[in-house]
C-alpha positions in Angstrom: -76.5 211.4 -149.2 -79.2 213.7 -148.1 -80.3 216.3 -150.3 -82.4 216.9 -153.7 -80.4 217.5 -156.9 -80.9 216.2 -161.4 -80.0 215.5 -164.4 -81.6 214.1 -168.1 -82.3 210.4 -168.8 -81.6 208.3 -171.5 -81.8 204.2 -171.7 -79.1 203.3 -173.8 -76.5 201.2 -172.5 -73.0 200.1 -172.7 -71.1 197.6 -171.1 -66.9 198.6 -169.9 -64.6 195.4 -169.6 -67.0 192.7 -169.2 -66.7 189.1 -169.0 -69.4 186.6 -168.8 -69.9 184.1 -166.1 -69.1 180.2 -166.2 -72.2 178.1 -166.7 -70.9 176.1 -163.7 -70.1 178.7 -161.4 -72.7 180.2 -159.1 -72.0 184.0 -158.4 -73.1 186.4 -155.8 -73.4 189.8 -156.7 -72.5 192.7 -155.0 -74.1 196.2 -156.9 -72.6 199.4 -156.6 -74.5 202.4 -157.8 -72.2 205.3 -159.1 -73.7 209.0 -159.7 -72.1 210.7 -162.6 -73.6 213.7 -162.6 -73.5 215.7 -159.2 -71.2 215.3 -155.9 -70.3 217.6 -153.5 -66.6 219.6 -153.3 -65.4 220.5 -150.1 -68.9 220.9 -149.3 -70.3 222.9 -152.6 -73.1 220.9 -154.4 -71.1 220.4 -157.7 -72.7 218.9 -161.2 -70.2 218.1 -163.5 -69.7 219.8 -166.7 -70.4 216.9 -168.9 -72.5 214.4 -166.8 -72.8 210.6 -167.4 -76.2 209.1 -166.4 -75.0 206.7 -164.2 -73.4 203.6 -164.0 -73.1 200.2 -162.0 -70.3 198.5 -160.4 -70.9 195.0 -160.5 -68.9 192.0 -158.6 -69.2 188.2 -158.4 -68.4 188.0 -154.3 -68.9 184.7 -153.7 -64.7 184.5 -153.2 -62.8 187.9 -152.0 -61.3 189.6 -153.5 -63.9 189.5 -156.5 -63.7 186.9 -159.0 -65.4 189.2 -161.5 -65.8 192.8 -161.6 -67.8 194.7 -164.8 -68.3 198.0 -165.3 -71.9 199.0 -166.5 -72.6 202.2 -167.7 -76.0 204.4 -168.6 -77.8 203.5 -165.7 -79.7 206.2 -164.1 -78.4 206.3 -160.3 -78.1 209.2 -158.1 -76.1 210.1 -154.6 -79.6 211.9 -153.7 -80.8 210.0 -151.1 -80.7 206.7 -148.8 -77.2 204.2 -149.7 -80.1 201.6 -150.2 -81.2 202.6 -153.7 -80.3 199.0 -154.9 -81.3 196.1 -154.8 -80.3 192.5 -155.7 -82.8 189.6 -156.5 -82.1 186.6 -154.8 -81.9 184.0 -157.5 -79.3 186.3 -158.3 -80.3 186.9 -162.3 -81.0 190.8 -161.9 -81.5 193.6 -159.7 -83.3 197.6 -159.2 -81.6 200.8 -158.5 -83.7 204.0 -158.7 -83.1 207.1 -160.4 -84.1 209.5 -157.5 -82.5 212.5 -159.6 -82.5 213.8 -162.8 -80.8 217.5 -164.3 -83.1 220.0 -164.5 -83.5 220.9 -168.3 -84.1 225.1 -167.4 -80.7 225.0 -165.3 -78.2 222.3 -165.8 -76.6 223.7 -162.8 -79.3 221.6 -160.3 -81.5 218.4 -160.3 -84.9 217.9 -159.7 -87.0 214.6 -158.6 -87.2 211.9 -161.2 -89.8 209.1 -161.0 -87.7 206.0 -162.9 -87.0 202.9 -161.8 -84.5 200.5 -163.9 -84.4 196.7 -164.0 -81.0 195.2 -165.0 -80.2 191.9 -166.0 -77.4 190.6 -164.6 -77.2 186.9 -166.4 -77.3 185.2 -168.5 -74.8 186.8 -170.4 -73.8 190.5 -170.4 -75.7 193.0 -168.1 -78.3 194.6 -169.6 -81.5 197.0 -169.0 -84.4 195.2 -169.7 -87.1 197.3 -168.1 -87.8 200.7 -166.8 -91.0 202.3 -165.0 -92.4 204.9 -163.5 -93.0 205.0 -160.1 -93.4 207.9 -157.4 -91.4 211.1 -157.4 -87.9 211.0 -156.3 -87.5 207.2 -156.0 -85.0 206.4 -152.9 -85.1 203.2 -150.8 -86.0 200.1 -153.0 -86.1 196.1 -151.3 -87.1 193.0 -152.6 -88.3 190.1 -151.0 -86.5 187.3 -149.9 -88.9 184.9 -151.9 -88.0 187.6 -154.9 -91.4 187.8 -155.9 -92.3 191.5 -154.7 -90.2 195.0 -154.3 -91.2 197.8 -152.4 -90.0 201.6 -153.5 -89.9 204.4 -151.6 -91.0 207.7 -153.3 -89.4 210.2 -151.1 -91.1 213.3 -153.0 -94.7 211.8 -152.7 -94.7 210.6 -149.5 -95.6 207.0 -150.6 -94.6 203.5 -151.2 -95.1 201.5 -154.5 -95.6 197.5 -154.3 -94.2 195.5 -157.1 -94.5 191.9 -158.8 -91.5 190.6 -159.7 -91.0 187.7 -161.8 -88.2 185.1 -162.1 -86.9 186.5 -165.0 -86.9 190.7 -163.2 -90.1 191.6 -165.4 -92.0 194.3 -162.9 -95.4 194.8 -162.6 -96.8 198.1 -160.3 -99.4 196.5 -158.1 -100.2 199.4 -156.1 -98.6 202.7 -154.8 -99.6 203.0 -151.2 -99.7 207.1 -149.4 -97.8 206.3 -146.1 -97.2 210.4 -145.1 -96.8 213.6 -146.2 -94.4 214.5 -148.8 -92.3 216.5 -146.0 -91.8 213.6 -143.9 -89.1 212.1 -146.4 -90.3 208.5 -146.7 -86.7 207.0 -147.2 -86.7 203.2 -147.1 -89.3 200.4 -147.2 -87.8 197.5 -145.5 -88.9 193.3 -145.5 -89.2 191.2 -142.7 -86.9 187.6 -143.9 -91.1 186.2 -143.8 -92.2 189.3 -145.8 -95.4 189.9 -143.8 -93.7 192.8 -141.9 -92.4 196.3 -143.1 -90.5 199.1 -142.0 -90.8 202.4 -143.1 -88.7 205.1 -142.3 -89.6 208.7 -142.5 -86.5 210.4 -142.0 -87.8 214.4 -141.5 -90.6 213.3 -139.1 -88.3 211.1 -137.0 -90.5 208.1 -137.1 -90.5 204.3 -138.2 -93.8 202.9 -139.6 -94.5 198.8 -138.7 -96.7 197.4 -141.0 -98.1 194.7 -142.1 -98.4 193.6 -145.6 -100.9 190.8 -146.1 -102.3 189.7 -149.7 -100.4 193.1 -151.1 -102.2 195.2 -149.0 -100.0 197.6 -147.0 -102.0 198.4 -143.6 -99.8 200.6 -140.4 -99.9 198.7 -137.3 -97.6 201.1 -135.4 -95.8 204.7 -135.3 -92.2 204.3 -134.2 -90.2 207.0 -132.5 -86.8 206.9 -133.1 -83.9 208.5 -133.1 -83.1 212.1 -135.7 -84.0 211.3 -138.8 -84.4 207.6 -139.5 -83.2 206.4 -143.0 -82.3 203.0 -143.1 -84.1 199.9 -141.7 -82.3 196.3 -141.7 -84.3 193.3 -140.3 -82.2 190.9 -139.0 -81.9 187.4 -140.5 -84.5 185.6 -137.8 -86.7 188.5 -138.4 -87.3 189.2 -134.5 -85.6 192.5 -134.5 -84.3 195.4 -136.8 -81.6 198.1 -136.4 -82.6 201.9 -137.7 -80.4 203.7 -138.9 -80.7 207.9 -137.2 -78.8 209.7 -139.9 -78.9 213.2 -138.0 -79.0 212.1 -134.9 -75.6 209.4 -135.6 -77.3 206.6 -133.4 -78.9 203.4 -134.3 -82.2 202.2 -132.8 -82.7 198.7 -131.8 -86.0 197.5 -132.5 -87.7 193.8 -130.8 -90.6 192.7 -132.8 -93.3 190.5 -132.5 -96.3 190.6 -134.5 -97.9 193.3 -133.8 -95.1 195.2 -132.3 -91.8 197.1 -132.9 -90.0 198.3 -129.3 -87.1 200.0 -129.0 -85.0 198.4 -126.3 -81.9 200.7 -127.1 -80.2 203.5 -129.1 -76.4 203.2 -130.0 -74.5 206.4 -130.7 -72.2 205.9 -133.0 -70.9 208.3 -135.2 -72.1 211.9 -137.3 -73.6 211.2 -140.0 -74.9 207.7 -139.9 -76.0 207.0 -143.2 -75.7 203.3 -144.1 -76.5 200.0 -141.9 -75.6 196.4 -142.7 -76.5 192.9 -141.2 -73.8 190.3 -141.4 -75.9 187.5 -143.0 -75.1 185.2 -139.7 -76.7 188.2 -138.0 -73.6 188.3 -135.7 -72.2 191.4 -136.5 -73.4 195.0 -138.1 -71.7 197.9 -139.5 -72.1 201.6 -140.3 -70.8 203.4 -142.4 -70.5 208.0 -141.3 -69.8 210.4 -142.8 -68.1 212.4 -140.3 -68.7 215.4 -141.5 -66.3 214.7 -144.6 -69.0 216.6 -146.8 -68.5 220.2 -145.3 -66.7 222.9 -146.0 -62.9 222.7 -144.9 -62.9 226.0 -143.7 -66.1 224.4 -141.4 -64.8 223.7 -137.8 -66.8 220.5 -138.0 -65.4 219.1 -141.1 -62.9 216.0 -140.5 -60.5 214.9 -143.1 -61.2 211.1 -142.8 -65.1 209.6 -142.1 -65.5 206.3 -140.0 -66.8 202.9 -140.6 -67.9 200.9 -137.3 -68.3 197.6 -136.5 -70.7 195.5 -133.6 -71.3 192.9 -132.3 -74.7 190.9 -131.7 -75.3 191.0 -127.4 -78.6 189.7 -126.3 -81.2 191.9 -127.6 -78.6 194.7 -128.8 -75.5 195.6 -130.6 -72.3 196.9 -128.4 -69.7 198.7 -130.7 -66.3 196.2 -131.3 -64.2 198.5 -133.2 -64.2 202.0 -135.5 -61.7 202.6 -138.5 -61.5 205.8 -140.6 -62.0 205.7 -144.5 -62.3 207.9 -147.2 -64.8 211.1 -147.2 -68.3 210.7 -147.7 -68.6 206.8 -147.6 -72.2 205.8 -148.7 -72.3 202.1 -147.6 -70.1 199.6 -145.8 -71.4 195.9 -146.9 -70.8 192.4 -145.7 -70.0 190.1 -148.1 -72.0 186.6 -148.5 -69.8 184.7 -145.7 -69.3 187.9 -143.3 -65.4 187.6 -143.5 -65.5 191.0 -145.1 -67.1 194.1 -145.4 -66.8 196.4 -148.6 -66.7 200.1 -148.2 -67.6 202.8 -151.4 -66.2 206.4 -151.1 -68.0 209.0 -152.6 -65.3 210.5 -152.5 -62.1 208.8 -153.6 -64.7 207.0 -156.0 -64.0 203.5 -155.3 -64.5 200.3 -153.2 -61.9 199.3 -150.6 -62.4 195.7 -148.9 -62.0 194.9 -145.1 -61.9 191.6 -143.1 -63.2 190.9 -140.3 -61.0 189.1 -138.2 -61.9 188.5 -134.1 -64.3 191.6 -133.9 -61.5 194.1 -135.8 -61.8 195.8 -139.1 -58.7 194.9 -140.6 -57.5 196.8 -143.8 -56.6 194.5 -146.9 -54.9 195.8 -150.6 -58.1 195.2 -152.2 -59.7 198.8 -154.2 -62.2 198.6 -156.9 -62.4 201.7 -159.0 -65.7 203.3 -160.0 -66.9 205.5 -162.5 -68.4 208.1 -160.4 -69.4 208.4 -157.3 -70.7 205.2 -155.2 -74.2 206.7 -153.8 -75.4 203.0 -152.7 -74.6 199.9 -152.6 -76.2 196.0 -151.9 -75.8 191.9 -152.1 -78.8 190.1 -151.8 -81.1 189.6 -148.7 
């Protein structure tokens, strides 16, 4: 959600209807971040009376629907920002979600830029924080490697990115916080190549991508991007020789070739208003895009639309050509793939839950699969 709300933080956490996972059985999660404290009412900023601090929605998708689902609650999350403030390790044994957000302690009634980042265990056992840091102001976009030995954050109020270590076990170590722009630019999301020797960097007032290498933890631009109006999310696709942008203002996605030393755009899709979240089918077949549609405004608004839209594409040489659209719920904040691509999981802000679609001969196809939250989805991942 763009914007720049808050709220107070605390570290104590609970866990709502969990079960632990078989010794035997191999999991792949799928995170859902929930704000508790602020949303947005037929398009007033609204921060609830008694806000929560956050809380995750957790689910084993290694089989749909979910074979487990856990509720995790105290997590600082916020609906501030890119629907990429998540992350999942690959070994699959924890994961980050930043706290862009907090509630400003001279007037309840707004939020103000936070600088915490939480790491949660996800097994052994129970789900658990086991760290928190500090990191840049307003803490948005946050990736980790597919190796799972570094993270990248992107500090949206500072205008710079933070490298992490990351050990097997989640411990995080700051190895260096890199300035990449101005604090006005809105530096939104820090993306991996699949090699991670490659980043993108979108900065989604400024309406450019940043390629750059990252050798020996040392960040270094190679190349200025123009894209579409306002950039926010980046995705690399699985053979890491291109990348889709995703143009939030503009509702377009950028294609992006790369080599090297070199990101070209060799198309821009429209697609719908509002484009806030991009996924990758891990095949790299198919992507999807979740808009808002306008869903966020004002009734009263000529613009405003009851329903917002998810879209589907297909892989066709060097591009993506659009398959099939289906309306959703207001103010989705991510559509997902799951593991095997047979489905894609979409969280409404909105109707504050998760509602699963297959994807069955280039059609979005609705199932009876809903996974209520408590609060409102702001991002959601799986694991690179």
């Amino acid at each position: 959600m763009m914007k720049n709300p808050v709220w107070m933080i605390g570290v104590a956490a609970a866990l709502v209807g969990c079960r632990s996972v078989k010794p035997d059985h191999h999991p792949r999660w799928m995170v859902c971040a929930n704000d508790q404290r602020y949303t947005q009412v037929n398009g007033d900023e609204h921060v609830y009376e008694k806000p929560g601090m956050g809380s995750l929605t957790i689910m084993d998708v290694s089989s749909v629907p979910p074979r487990l689902i856990q509720c995790f609650e105290n997590v600082p999350a916020s609906l501030i920002g890119p629907p990429v403030s998540v992350a999942v390790a690959p070994n699959q044994q924890y994961m980050l979600v930043t706290g862009a957000m907090k509630v400003n302690p001279d007037n309840p009634a707004e939020q103000i830029p936070d600088t915490v980042l939480s790491v949660v265990r996800l097994m052994p056992g129970t789900p658990e924080i086991i760290q928190q840091i500090h990191v840049g102001k307003q803490p948005s976009g946050v990736e980790i490697s597919r190796d799972g030995k570094r993270a990248l954050v992107a500090n949206r109020a500072d205008g710079t990115v933070s490298l992490l270590s990351l050990a097997e076990d989640g411990h995080v170590e700051p190895i260096k916080t890199f300035p990449v722009t101005s604090p006005e630019s809105s530096v939104s999301h820090a993306a991996f190549s699949p090699d991670g020797s490659r980043v993108l960097i979108t900065l989604n007032k400024a309406e450019k991508v940043l390629f750059c290498s990252l050798d020996n933890d040392q960040l270094n631009v190679l190349q200025e991007v123009v894209c579409g109006d306002g950039p926010y999310c980046a995705e690399f696709a699985p053979d890491g020789q291109s990348a889709v942008i995703g143009n939030v203002y503009g509702g377009t996605l950028t294609v992006l070739q790369i080599n090297d030393r070199l990101a070209e755009p060799v198309d821009t899709i429209p697609v719908g208003v509002l484009a806030e979240g991009i996924d990758i089918s891990p095949d790299g077949r198919w992507l999807v895009v979740n808009c808002l549609e306008n869903t966020n405004m004002k009734p009263d608004n000529p613009a405003h639309r009851n329903t917002a839209m998810v879209v589907l594409l297909q892989k066709q040489e060097k591009t993506f050509v659009v398959v099939d659209s289906i309306r959703v719920a207001g103010i989705p904040q991510a559509a997902v793939f799951t593991p095997d691509g047979r489905h894609v999981a979409v969280a409404s802000n909105e109707e504050q839950s998760i509602r699963f679609y297959r994807v069955v001969d280039g059609e979005l196809r609705a199932t009876t699969i809903n996974v209520n939250c408590s609060g409102g989805p702001a991002a959601m991942r799986i694991s690179m």
